[in-house]
MDAnalysis code that builds the backbone (N, CA, C; Angstrom):
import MDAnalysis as mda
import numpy as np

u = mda.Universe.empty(528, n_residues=176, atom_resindex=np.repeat(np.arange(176), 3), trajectory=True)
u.add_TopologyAttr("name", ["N", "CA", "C"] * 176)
u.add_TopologyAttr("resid", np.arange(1, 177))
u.add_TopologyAttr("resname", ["UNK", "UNK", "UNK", "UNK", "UNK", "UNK", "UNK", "UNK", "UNK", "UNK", "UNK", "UNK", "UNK", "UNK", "UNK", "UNK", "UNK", "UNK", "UNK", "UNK", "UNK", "UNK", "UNK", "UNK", "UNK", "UNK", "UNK", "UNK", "UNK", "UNK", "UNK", "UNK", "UNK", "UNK", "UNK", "UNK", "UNK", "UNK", "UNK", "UNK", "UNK", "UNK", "UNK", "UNK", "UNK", "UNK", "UNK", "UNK", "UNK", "UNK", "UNK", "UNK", "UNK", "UNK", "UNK", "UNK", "UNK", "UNK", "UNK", "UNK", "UNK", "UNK", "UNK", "UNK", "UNK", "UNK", "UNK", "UNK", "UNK", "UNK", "UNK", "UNK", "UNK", "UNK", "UNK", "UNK", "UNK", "UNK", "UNK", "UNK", "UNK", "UNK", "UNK", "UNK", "UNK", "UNK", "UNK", "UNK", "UNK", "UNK", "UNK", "UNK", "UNK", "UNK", "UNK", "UNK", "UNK", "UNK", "UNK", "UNK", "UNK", "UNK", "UNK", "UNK", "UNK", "UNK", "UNK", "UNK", "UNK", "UNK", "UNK", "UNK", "UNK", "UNK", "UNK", "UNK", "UNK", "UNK", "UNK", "UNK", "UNK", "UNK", "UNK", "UNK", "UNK", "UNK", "UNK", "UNK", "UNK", "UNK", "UNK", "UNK", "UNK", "UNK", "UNK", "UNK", "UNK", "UNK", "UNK", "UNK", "UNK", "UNK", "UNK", "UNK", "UNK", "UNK", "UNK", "UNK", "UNK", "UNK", "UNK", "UNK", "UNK", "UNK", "UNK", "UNK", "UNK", "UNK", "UNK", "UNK", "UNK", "UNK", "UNK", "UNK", "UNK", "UNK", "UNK", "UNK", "UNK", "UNK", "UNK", "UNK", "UNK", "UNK", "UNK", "UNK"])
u.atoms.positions = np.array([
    [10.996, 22.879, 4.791],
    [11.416, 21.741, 3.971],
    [12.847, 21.369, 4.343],
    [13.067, 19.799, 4.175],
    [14.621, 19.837, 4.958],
    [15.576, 20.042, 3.642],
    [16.889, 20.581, 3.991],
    [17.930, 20.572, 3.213],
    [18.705, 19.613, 2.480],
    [18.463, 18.469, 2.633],
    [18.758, 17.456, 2.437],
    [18.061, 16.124, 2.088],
    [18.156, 15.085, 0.843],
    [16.960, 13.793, 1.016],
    [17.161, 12.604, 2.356],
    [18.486, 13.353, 2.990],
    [18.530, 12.706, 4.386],
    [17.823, 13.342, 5.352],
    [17.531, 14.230, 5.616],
    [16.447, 14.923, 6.421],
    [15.289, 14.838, 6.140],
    [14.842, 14.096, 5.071],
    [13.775, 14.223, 4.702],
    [12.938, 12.693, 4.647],
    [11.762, 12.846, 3.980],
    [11.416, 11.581, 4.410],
    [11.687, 10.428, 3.050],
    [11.825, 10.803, 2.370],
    [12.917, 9.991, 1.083],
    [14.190, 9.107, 1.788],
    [14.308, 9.550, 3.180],
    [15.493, 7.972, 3.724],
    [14.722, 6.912, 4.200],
    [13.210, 7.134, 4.126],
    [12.409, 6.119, 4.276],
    [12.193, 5.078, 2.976],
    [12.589, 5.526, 1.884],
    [12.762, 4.482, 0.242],
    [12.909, 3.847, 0.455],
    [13.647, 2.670, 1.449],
    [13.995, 1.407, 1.338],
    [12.750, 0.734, 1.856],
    [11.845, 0.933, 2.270],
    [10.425, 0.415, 2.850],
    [9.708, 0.342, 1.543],
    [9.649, 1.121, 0.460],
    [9.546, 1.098, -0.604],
    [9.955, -0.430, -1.956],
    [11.177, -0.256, -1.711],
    [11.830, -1.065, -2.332],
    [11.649, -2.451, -1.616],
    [11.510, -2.954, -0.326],
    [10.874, -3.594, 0.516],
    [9.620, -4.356, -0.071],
    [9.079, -3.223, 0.205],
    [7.350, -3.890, -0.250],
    [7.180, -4.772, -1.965],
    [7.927, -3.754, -2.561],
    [8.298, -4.418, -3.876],
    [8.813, -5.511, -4.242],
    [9.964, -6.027, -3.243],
    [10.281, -7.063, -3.800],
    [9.562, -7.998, -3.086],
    [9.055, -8.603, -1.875],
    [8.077, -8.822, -1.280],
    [7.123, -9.293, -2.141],
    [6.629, -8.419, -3.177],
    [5.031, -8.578, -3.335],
    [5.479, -8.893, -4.819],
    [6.611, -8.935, -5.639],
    [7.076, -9.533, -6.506],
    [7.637, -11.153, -6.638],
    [8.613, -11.242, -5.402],
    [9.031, -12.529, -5.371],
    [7.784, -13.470, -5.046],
    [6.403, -13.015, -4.084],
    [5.482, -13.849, -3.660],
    [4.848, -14.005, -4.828],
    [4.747, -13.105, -5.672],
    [3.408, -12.899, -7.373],
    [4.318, -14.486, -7.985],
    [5.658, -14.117, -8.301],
    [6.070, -14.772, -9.090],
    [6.321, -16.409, -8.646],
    [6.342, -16.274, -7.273],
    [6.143, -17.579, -6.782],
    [5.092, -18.443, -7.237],
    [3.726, -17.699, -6.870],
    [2.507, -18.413, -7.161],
    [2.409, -17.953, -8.678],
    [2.984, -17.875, -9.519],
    [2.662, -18.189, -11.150],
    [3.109, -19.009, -11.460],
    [4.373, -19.511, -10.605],
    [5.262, -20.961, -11.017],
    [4.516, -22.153, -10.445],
    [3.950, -21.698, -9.210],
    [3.874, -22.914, -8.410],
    [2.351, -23.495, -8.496],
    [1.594, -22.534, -9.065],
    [-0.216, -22.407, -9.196],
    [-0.473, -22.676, -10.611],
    [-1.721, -23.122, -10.711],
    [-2.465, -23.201, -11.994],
    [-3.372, -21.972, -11.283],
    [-3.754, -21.482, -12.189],
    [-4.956, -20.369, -12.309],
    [-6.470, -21.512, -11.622],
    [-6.160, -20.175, -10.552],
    [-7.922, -21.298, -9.307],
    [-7.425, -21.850, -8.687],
    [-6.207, -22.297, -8.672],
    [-5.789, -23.305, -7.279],
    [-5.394, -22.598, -6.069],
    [-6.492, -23.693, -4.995],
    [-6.318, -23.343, -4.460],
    [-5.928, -24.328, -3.009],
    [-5.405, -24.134, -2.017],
    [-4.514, -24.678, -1.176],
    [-5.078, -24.257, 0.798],
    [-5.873, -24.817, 1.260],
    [-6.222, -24.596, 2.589],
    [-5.308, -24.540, 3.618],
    [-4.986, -23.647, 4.155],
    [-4.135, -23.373, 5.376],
    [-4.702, -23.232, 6.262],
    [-5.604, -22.698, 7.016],
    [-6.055, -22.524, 8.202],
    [-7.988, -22.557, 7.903],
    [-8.557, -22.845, 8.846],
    [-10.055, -22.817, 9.226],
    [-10.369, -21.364, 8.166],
    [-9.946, -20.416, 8.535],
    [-10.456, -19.602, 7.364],
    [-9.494, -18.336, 6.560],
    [-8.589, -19.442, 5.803],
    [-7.829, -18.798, 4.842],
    [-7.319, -19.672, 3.757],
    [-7.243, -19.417, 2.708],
    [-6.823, -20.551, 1.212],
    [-5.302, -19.204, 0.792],
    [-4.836, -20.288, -0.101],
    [-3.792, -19.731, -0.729],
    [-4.515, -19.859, -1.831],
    [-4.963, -18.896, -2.897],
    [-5.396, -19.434, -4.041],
    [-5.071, -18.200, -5.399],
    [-4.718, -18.578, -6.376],
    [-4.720, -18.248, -7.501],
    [-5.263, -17.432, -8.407],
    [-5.804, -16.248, -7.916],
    [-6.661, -15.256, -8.850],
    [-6.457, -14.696, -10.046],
    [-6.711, -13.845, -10.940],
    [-6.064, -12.581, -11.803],
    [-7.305, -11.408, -10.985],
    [-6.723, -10.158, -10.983],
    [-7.883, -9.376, -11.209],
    [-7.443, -8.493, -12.262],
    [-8.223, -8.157, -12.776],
    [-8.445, -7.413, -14.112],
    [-8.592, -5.859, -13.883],
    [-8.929, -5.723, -12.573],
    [-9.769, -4.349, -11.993],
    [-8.686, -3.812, -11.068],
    [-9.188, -2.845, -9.995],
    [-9.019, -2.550, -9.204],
    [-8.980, -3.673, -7.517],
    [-9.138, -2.512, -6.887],
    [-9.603, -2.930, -5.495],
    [-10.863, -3.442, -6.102],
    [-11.256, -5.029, -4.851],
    [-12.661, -5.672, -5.267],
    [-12.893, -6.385, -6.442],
    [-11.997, -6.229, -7.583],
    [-12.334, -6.145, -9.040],
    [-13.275, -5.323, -9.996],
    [-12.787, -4.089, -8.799],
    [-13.615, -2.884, -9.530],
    [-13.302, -2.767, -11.179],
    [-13.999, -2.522, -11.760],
    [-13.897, -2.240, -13.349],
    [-13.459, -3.490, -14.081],
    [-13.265, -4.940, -13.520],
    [-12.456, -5.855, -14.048],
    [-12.925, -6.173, -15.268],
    [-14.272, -5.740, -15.773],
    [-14.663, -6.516, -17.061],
    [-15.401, -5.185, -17.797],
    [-14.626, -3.884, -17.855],
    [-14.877, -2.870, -18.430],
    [-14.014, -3.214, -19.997],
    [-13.503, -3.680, -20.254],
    [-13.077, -4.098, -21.842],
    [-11.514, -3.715, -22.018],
    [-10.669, -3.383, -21.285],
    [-9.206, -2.800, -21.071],
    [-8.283, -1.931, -21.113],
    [-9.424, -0.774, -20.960],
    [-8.758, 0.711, -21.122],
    [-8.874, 0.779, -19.548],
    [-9.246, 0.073, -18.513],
    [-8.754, 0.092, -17.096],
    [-7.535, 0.144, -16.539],
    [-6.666, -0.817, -17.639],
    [-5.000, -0.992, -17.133],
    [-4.815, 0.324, -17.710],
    [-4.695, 0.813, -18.233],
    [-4.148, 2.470, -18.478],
    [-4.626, 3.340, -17.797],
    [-5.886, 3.252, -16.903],
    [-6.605, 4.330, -15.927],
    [-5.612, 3.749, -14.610],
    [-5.751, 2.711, -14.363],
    [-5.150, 2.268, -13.147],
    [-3.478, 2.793, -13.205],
    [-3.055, 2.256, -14.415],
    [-1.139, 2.422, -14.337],
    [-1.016, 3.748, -14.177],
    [-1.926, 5.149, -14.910],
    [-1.724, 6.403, -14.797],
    [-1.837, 6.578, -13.133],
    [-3.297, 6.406, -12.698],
    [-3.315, 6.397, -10.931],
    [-2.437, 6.039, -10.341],
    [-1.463, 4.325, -10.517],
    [-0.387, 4.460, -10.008],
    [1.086, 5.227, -10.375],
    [1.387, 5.293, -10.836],
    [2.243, 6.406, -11.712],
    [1.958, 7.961, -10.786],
    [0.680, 8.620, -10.832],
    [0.609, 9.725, -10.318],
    [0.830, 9.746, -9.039],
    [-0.310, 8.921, -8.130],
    [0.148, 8.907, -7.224],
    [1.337, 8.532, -6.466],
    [2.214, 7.856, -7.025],
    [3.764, 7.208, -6.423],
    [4.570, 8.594, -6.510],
    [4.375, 9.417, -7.969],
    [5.170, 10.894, -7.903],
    [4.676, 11.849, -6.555],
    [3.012, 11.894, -6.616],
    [2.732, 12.978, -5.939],
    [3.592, 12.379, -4.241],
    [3.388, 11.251, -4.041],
    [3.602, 10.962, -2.602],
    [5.609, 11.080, -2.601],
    [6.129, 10.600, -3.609],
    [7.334, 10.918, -3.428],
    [7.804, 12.395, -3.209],
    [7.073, 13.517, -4.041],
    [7.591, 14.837, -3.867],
    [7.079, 14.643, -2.643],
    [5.633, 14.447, -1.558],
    [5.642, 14.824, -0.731],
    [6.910, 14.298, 0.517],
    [6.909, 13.281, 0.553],
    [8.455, 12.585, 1.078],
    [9.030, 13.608, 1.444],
    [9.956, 14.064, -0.214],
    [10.987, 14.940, -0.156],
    [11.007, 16.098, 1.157],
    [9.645, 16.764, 0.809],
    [9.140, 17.712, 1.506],
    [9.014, 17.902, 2.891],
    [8.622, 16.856, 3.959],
    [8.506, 16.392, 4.694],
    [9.698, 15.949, 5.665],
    [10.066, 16.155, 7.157],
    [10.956, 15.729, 7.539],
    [10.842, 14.314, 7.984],
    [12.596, 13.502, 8.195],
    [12.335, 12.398, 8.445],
    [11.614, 11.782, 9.932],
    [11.634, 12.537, 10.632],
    [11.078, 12.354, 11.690],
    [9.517, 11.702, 12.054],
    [8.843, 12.349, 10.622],
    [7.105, 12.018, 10.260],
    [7.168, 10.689, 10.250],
    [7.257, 9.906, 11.261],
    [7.813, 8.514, 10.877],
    [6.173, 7.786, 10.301],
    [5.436, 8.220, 10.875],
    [3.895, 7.696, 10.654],
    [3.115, 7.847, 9.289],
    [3.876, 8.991, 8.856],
    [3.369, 9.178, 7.310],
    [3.943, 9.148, 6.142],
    [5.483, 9.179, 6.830],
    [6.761, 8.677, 5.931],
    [6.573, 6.980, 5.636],
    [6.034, 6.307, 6.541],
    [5.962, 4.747, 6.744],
    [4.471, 4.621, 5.869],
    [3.444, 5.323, 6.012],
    [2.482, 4.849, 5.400],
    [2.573, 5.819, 3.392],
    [3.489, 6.794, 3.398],
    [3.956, 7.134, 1.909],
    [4.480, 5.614, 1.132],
    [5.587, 5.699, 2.040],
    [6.245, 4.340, 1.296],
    [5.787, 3.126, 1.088],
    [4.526, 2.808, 1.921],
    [4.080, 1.807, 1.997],
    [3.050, 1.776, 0.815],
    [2.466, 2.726, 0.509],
    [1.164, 3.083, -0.457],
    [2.232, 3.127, -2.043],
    [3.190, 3.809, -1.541],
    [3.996, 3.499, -3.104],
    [4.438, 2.340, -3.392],
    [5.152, 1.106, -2.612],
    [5.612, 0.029, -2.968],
    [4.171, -0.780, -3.955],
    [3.172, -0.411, -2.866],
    [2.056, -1.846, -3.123],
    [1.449, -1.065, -4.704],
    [1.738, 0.096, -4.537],
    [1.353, 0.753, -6.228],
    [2.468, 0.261, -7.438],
    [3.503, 0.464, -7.063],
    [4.526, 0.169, -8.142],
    [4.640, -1.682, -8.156],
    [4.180, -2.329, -7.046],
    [3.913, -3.953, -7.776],
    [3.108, -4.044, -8.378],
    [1.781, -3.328, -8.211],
    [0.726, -3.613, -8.774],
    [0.893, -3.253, -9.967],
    [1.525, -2.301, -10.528],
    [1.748, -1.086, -11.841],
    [2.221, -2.404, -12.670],
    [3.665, -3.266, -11.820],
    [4.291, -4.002, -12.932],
    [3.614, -5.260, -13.418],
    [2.236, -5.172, -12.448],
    [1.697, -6.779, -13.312],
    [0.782, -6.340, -14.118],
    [0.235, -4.745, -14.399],
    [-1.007, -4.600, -15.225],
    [-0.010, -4.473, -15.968],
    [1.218, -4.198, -16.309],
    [1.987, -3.879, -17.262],
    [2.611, -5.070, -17.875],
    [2.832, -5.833, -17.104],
    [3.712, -7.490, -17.857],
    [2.748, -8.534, -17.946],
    [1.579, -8.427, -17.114],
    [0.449, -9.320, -17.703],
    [-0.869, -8.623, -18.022],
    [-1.321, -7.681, -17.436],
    [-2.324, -7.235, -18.276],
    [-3.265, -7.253, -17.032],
    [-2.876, -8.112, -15.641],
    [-3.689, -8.181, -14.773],
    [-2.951, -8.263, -13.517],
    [-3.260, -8.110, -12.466],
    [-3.098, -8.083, -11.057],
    [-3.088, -9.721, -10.538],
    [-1.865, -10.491, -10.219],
    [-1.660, -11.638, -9.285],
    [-2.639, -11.353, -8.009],
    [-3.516, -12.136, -7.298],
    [-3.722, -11.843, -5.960],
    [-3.663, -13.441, -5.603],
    [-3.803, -13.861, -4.210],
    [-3.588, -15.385, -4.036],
    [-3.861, -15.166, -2.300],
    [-4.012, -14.331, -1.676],
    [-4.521, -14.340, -0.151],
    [-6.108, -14.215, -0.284],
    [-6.381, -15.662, 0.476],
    [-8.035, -15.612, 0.369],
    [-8.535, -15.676, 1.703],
    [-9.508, -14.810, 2.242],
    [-9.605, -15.302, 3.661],
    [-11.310, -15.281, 3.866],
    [-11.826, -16.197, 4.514],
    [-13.427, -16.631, 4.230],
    [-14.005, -16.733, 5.833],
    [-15.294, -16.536, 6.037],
    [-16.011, -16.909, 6.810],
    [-16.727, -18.235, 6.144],
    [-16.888, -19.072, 6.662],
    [-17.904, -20.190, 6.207],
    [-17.868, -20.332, 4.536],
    [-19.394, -19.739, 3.971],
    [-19.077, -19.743, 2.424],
    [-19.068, -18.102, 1.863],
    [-18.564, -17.060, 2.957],
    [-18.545, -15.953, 2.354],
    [-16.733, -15.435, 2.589],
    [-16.593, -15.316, 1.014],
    [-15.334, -15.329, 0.774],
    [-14.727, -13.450, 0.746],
    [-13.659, -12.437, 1.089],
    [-13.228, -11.793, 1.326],
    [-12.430, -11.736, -0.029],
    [-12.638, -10.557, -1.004],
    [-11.619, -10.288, -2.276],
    [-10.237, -10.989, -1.884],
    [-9.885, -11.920, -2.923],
    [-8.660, -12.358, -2.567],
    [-7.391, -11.158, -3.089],
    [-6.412, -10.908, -2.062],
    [-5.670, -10.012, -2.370],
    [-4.014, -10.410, -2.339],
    [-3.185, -9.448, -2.254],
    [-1.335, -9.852, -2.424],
    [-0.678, -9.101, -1.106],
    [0.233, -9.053, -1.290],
    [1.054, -8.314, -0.449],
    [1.088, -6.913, -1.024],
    [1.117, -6.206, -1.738],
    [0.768, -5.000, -2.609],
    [-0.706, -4.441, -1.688],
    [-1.524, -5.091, -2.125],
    [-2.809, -4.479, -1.503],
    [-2.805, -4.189, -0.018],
    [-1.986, -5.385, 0.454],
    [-1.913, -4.865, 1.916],
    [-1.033, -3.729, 2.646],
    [-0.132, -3.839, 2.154],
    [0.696, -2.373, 2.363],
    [-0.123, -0.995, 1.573],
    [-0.736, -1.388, 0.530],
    [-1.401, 0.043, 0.364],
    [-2.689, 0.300, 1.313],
    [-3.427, -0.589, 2.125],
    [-4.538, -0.323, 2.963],
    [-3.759, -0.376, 4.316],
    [-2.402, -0.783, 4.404],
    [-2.325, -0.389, 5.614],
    [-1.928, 1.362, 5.888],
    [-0.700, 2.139, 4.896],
    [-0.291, 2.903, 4.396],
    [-1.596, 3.290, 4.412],
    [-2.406, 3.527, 3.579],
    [-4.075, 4.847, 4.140],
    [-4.429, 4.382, 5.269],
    [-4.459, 3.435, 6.186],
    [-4.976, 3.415, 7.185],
    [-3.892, 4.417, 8.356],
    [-2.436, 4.694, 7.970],
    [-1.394, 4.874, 8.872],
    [-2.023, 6.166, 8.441],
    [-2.440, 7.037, 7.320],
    [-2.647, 8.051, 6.914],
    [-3.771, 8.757, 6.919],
    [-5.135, 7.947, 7.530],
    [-6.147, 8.439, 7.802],
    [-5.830, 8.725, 9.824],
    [-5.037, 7.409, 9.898],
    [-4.962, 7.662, 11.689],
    [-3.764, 9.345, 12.253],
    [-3.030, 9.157, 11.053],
    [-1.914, 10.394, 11.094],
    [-2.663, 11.418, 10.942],
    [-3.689, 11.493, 10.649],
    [-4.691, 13.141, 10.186],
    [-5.363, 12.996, 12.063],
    [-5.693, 12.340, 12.645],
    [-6.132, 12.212, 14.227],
    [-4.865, 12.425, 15.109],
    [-3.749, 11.981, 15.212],
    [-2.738, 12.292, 15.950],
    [-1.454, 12.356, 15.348],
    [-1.590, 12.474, 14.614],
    [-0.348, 13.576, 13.756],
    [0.610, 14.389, 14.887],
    [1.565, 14.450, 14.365],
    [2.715, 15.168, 15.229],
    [3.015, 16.670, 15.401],
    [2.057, 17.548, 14.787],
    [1.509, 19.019, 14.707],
    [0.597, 18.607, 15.566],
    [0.114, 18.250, 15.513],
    [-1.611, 18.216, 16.833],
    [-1.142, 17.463, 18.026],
    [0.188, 16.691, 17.992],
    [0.627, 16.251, 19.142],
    [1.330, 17.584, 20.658],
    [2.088, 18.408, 18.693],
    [2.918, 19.364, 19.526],
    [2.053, 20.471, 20.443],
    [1.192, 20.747, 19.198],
    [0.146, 21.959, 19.823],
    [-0.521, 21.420, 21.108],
    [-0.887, 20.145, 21.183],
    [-1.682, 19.950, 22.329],
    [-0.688, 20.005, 23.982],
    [0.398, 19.465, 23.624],
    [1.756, 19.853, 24.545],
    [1.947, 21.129, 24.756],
    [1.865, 22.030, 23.429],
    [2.096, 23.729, 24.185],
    [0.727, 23.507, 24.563],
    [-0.259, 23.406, 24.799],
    [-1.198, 23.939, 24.925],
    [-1.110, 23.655, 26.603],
    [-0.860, 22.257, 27.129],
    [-0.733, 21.413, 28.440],
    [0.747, 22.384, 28.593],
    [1.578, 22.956, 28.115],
    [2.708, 23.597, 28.711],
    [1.810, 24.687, 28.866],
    [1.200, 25.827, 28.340],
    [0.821, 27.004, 28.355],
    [-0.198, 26.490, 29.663],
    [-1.039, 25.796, 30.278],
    [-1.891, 25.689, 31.009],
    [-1.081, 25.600, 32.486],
    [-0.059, 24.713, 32.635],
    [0.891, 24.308, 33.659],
    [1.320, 26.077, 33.956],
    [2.161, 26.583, 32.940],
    [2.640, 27.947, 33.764],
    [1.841, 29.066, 33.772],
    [0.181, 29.038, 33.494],
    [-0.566, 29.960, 34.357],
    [-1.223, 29.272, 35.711],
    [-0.985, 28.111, 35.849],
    [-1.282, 27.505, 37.198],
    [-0.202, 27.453, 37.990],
])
């Protein structure tokens, strides 16, 4: 464990604080600038449009009756602690899992503050094939699927399985 929250992966926080304001200033943009449903065509297949979700990812649970925002805020809440102690823990060097920690915590702690100040989740990125439309999502959601995606690819080449495979190509070189 490093000696320090500078050695560690906690000097990665500002990626954190990043994502947050990001996915705050854009929420609060489109509450000023949107009616609820509007929506705005930008490209062949993407809308700017106006959602709430009530739920999760997908709008999982969105119309379970509203003991969801308290399952969800606890999930985010836990998980933002568990991934911060891991941070701590961790040197700064893990740049791949330090980047996808912080990234999974920002898009949790925006999301936390809209089940908490509205009761629901802003989303407004819509992206469609023809007439089949893709969960519209925020900047929050995307840093948290990119963040597990940095963290499912970090479990495949991770920097322990980088090293070992190097001694392993060093240990092979000096019996040849």
């Amino acid at each position: 464990m490093p000696t320090n929250w500078k050695e560690s992966g906690l000097r990665w926080y500002w990626i954190v604080v990043l994502v947050f304001i990001a996915d705050q200033v854009s929420k609060q943009w489109v509450l000023t600038n949107f009616e609820l449903h509007e929506s705005v065509n930008l490209l062949p297949f993407f809308n700017f449009t106006y959602v709430r979700n009530y739920g999760a990812a997908f709008s999982f649970l969105s119309d379970a009756g509203g003991w969801q925002k308290w399952l969800f805020t606890f999930i985010a809440v836990a998980f933002s602690t568990i991934l911060t102690i891991w941070l701590r823990k961790q040197p700064t060097k893990m740049w791949r899992l330090n980047l996808a920690y912080t990234l999974v915590i920002g898009g949790a702690l925006g999301n936390l503050i809209d089940r908490l100040q509205h009761g629901y989740v802003v989303d407004f990125l819509d992206f469609f094939w023809n007439t089949s439309h893709f969960a519209a999502f925020n900047i929050a959601d995307s840093a948290i699927c990119v963040g597990a995606g940095l963290i499912i690819l970090d479990s495949f080449i991770g920097d322990d399985k980088e090293k070992s495979q190097n001694g392993q190509n060093d240990n092979k070189a000096a019996k040849e």
